[in-house]
C-alpha positions in Angstrom: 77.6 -69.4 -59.8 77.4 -67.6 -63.1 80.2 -67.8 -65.7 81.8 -64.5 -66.4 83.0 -64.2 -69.8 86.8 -65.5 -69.6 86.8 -66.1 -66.0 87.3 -69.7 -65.1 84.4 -70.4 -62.3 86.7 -73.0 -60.9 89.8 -70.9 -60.8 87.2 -68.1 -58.7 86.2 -71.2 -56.5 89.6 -72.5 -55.7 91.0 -68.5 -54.7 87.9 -68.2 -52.7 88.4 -72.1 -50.6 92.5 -70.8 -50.6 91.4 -67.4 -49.2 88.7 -68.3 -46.8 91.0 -71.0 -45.6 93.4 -68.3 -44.6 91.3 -65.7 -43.1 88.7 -65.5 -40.4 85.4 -64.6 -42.2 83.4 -63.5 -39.1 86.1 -60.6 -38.8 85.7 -58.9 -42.3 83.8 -56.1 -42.3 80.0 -55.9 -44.3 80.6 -53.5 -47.3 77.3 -52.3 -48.6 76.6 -52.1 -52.9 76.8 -48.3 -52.4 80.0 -48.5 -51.1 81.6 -51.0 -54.2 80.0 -49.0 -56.4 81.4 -45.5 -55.7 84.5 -47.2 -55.1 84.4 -48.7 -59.2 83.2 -45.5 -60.5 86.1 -43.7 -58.6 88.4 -46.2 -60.5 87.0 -46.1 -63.9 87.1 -43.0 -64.0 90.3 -42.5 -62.8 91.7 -45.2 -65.4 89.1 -44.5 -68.4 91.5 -40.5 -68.4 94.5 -42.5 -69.3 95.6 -43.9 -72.7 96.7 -47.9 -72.8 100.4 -47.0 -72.6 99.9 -45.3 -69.3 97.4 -47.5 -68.2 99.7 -50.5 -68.8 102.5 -48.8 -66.7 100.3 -47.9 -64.0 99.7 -52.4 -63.6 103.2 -53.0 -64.1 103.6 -50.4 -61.3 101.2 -52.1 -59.3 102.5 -55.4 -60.2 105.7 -54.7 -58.4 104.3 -52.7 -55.6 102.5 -56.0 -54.7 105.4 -58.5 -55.4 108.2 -56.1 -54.0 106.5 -54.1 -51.0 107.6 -51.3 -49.3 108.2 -49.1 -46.5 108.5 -45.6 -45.9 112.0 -44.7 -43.8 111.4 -41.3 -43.2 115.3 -41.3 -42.7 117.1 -37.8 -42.1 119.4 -38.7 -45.4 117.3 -41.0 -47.2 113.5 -40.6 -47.5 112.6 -42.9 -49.8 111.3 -46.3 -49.1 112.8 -49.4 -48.7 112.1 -52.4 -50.0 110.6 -54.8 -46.7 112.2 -57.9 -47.6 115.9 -57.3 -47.0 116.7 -60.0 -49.2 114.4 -59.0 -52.3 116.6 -55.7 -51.7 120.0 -57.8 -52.4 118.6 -59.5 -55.1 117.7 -56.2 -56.5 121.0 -54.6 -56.4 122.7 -57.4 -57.5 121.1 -57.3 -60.3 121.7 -53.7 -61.1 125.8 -53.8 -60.6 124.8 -56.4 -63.3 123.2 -54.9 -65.8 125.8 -53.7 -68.6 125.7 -50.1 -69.9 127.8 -49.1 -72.7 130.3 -46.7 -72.4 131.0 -44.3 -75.2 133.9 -45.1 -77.3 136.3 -42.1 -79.2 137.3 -43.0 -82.4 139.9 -40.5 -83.0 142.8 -42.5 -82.5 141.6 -44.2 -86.0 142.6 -42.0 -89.0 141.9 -42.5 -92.7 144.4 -43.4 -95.4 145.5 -40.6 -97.4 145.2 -40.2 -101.3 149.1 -41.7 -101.5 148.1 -44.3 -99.0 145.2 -45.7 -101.6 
């Protein structure tokens, strides 16, 4: 196996024993080069339009997609998805009613001295 600059060969060997392990190799599909490579160009390009701000958002965004996944409802009064894990969605919203927003304060009960006052 070839050493790819900053990829740990061993690291690539243990995900490939952990994911063979866990999946039945005769029932994945051939993909031909022509196939990956359309698919990278497709990416690049799509990635190589944004700037590293958006491009860093767009992992984060995948990031959670992955670790929090989701499911379209397709409710009559809700249409947007929900979270599979019903207790990642408590977590979630637990977390929220936590977060501390500041509420705007009115001075105007305060007054300043007056010249006699000083």
């Amino acid at each position: 196996m070839s050493e790819a600059k900053g990829i740990d060969p061993v690291w690539v060997e243990e995900q490939w024993t952990k994911w063979s392990d866990e999946n039945d190799i005769s029932q994945v599909e051939d993909i031909s080069s022509d196939v990956v490579k359309k698919s990278l160009e497709k990416d690049l390009a799509f990635v190589s339009k944004m700037t590293v701000q958006e491009y860093t958002l767009y992992e984060k965004w995948i990031e959670v997609h992955e670790k929090y996944p989701t499911a379209e409802t397709n409710n009559f009064f809700d249409d947007r998805p929900a979270l599979i894990n019903p207790i990642q969605e408590a977590f979630i919203k637990t977390v929220k009613n936590n977060i501390w927003s500041p509420e705007s304060v009115s001075y105007t009960h305060l007054t300043l001295p007056t010249n006699r006052e000083v």
